[in-house]
C-alpha positions in Angstrom: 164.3 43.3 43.3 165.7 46.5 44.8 169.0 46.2 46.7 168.5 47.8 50.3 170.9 50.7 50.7 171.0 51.1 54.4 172.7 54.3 55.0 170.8 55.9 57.7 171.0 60.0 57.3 170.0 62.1 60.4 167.3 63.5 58.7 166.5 66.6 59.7 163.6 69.1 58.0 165.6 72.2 56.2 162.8 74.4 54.7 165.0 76.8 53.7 166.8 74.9 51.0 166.5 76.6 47.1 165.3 74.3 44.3 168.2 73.2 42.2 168.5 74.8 38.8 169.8 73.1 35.7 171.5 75.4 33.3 172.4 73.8 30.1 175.0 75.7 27.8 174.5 75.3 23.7 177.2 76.6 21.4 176.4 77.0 18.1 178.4 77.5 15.2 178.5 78.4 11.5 177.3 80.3 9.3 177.6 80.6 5.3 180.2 82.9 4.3 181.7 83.5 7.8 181.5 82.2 11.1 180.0 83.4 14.0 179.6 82.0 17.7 176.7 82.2 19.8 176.1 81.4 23.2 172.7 80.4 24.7 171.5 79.4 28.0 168.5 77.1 28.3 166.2 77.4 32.2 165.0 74.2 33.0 160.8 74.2 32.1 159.3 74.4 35.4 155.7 74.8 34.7 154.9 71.0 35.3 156.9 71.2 38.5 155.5 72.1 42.0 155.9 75.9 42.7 158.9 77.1 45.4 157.0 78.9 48.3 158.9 81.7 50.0 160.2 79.5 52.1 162.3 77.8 50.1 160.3 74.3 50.1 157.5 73.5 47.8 153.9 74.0 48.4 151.2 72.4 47.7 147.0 73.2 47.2 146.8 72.5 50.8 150.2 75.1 51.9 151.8 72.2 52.8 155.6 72.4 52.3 158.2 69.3 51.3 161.5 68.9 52.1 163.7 68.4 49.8 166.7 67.6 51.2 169.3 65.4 49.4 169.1 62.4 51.5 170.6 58.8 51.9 167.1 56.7 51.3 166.9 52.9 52.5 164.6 50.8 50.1 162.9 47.7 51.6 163.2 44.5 49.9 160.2 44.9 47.8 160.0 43.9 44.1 159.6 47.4 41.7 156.6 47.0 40.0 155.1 45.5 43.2 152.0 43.3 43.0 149.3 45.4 44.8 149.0 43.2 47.9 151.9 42.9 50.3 153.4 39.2 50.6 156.7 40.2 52.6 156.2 41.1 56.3 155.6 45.2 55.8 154.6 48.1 58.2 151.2 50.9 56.2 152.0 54.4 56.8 148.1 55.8 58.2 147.5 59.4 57.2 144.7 59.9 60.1 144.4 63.4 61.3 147.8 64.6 60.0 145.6 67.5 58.5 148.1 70.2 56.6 151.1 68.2 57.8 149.9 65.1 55.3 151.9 65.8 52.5 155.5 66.2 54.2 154.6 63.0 56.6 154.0 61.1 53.5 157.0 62.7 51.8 159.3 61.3 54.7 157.7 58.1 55.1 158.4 57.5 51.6 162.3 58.9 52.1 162.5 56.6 55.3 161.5 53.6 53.1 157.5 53.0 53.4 156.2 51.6 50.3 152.5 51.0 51.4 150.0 54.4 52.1 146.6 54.4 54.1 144.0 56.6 53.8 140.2 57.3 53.1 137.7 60.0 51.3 136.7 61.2 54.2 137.5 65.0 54.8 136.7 65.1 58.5 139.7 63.0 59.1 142.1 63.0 55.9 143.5 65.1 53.7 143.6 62.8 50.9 144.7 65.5 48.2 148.1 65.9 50.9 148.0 62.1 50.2 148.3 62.7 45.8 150.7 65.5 46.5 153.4 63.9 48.7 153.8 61.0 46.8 154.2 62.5 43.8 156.9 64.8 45.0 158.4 61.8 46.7 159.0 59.3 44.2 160.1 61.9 41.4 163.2 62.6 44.0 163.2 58.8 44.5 163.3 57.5 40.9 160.2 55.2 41.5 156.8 54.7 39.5 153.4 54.6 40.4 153.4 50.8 40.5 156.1 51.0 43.1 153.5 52.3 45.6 150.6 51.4 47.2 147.3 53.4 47.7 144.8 52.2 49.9 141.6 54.8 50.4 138.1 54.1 51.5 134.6 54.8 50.7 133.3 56.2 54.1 129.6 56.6 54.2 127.4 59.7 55.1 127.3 58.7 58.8 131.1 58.8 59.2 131.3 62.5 57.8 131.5 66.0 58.2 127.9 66.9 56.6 129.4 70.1 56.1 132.3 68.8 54.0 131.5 65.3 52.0 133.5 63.9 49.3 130.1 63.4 47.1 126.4 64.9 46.9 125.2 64.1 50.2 121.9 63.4 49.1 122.4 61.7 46.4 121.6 57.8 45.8 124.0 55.8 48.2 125.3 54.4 44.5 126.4 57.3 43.3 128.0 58.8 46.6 130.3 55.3 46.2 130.9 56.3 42.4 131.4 60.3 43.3 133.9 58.9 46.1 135.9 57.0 44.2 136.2 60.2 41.5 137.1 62.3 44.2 139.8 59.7 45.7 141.2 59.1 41.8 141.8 63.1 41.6 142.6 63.1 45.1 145.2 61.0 44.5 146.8 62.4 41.0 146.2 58.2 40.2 144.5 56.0 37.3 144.0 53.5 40.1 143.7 52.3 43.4 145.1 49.6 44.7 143.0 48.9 47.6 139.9 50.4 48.0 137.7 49.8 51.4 134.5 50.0 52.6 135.4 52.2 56.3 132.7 50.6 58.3 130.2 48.1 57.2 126.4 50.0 56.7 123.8 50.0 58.8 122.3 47.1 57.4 123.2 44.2 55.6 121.4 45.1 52.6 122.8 48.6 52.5 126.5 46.9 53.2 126.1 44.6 49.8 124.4 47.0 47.6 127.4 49.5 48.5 129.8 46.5 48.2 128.3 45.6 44.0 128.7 49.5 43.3 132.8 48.9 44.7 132.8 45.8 42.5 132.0 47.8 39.0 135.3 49.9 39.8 137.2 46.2 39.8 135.8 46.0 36.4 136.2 49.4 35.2 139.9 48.8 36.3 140.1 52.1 38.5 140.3 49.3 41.8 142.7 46.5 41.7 141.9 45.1 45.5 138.2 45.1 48.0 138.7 45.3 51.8 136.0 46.5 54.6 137.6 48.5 57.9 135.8 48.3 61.5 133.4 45.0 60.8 134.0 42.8 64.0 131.1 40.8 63.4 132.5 36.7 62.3 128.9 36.7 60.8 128.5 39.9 58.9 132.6 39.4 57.5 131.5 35.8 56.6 128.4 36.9 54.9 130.2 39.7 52.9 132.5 37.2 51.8 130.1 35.0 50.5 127.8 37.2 48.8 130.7 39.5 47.2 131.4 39.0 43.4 134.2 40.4 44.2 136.0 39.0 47.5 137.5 41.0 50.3 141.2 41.0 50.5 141.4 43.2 53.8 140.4 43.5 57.0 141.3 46.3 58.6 140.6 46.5 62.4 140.9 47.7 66.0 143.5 46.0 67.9 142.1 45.3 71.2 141.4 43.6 73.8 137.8 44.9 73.6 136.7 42.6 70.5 138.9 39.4 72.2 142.0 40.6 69.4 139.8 39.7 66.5 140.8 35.7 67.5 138.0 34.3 65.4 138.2 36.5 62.6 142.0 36.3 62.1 141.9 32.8 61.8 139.1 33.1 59.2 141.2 35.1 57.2 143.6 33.0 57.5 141.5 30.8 55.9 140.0 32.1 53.4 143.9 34.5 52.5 142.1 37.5 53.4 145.4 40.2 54.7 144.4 41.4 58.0 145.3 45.3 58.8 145.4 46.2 62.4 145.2 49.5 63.3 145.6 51.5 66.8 147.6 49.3 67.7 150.2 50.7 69.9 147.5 53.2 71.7 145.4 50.3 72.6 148.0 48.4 74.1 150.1 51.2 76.2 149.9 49.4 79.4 151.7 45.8 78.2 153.7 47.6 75.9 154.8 49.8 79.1 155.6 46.4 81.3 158.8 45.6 82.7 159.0 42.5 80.6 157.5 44.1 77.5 160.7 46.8 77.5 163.3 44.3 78.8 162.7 42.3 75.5 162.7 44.9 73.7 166.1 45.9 74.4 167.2 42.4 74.4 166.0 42.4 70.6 167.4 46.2 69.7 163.8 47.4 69.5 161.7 50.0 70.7 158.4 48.7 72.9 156.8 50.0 69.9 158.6 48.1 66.9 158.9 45.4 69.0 155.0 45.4 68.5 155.2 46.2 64.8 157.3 42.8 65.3 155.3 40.6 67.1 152.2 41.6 64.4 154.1 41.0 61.5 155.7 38.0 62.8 151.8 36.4 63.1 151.7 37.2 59.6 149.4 40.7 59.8 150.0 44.0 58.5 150.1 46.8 61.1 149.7 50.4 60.6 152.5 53.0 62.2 150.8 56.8 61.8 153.6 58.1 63.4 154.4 61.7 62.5 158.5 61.5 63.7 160.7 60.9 61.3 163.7 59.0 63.6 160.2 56.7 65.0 159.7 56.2 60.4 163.3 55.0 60.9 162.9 52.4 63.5 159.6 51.5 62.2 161.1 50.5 58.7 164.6 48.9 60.3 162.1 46.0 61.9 160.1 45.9 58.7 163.3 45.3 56.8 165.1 42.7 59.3 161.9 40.7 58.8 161.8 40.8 55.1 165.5 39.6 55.0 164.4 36.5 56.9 165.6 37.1 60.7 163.5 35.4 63.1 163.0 38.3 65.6 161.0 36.5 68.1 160.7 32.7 69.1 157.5 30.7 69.4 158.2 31.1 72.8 158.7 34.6 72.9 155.6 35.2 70.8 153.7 33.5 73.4 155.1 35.8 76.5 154.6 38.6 74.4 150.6 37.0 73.4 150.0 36.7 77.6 151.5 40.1 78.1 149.1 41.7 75.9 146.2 39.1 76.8 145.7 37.5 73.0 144.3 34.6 73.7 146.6 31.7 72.5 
């Protein structure tokens, strides 16, 4: 397990910092019959390495540029070589509509200590290649591996994208755009695998919604897909029936959380039930007005929290996963600090607290 180092660094973006170079200085000596010295200097090889822009930074495909400043990193208590699904109380970085700013928002999420990345094969929205390339840059300054992150992506069907920019043939067999998307999101990605692959909305039919779901379960077999999740299904039924009919069962829901579907009350206790990890997303927007109460900031403050992390808190502390798409790097800070007081066991909020906070929001209990 990784020791937390918990320096906090102020963090600021320097895009004008020059890549380090290695110099390496060989003497060699001897020769037959009289000797002789030579010296030699040896340029690190570069040409696997992400080019330096102009700037200073490095660029990526997509122009976007890293910082690579020499930082003091925390590292949340997560296992290396972490299992694919989270078990400790943990905090997805989203990558929605970050656009040419993806790769250095991933980048610093990873530097501020976020282990677990969100995002989907969907153009319109993501820029799932910025995805690939900031967590490659990321962990090489890092000293993790692959199995030390998490990927999360999504099949998102025709109706959910630009018609003018799909992952897949757009008229191809609904099979095959599930099998092209999951190409795409593998090279996307600069990955063998994917540790969580969802279907973004279920289809407009039940029969459309399985058939897409057996095409998902060949990549389980084919070992490109470790983990099967559906996003925006608030149907009890149609989750229930998935589950049931799935080879291959769903180990996420990811969701709206609002008041507008009751909170998801019936579905989160089914997956509780049946140990399915439930995802919330937009779930500081859809709750500004209790998280903007009197009591909501007063507790906050009591507890060393933000309104916001203090709903990050009350989430994980019911035992969900919530997803923070911030794109400040002191709100990555606070984000992780609550994520990592949770994973080192302090209880952050009484039962009774949880329920003031539950009323506030208008969960029913």
């Amino acid at each position: 397990m990784v020791v937390p180092a918990v320096a906090k660094s102020s963090r600021k973006h320097r895009r004008n910092r020059h890549c380090d170079v290695f110099v390496v200085l060989f003497v060699s000596v001897i020769a037959l019959g009289g000797g002789w010295l030579s010296i030699k200097f040896l340029g690190r090889d570069t040409s696997t390495l992400p080019q330096s822009s102009s700037e200073g930074g490095i660029k990526s495909d997509s122009s976007s540029v890293i910082d690579e400043e020499n930082i003091n990193v925390r590292v949340p208590l997560t296992p290396v070589n972490m299992q694919s699904m989270p078990e400790q109380p943990h905090i997805i970085y989203g990558t929605a509509w970050k656009k040419d700013d993806t790769a250095d928002l991933v980048y610093d999420a990873l530097h501020a200590g976020f282990r677990y990345i969100d995002t989907a094969c969907q153009p319109k929205h993501y820029d799932e290649p910025g995805v690939g390339y900031g967590w490659k840059v990321a962990i090489e300054k890092l000293g993790l591996t692959r199995e030390d992150i998490y990927l999360q992506t999504k099949f998102t069907s025709l109706q959910g994208q630009d018609p003018h920019n799909t992952p897949y043939i757009h008229d191809a067999k609904l099979e095959n755009q599930v099998r092209q998307s999951v190409h795409a999101s593998l090279r996307n990605l600069q990955t063998t695998y994917i540790d969580t692959l969802l279907l973004h909305s279920p289809m407009p039919t039940m029969y459309e919604t399985l058939k897409v779901w057996k095409v998902m379960e060949e990549s389980i077999e084919a070992g490109k897909v470790r983990n099967l999740g559906i996003s925006n299904c608030y149907s009890v039924e149609d989750f229930r029936t998935i589950y049931q009919e799935a080879k291959v069962k769903p180990r996420v829901l990811q969701n709206r959380f609002y008041q507008k579907s009751n909170f998801d009350s019936e579905l989160r206790r089914l997956c509780d039930e049946l140990d399915v990890q439930y995802q919330s997303f937009w779930t500081l927007s859809a709750n500004r007005v209790a998280l903007a109460s009197e009591e909501w900031k007063s507790m906050a403050h009591a507890k060393k929290l933000t309104p916001q992390t203090l709903m990050y808190a009350y989430m994980m502390t019911l035992g969900h996963i919530p997803l923070s798409g911030t794109k400040d790097v002191n709100h990555m800070d606070e984000d992780v600090d609550v994520m990592m007081r949770l994973q080192r066991g302090e209880e952050i909020l009484s039962k009774a607290e949880m329920e003031t906070l539950s009323s506030l929001l208008g969960v029913p209990s």
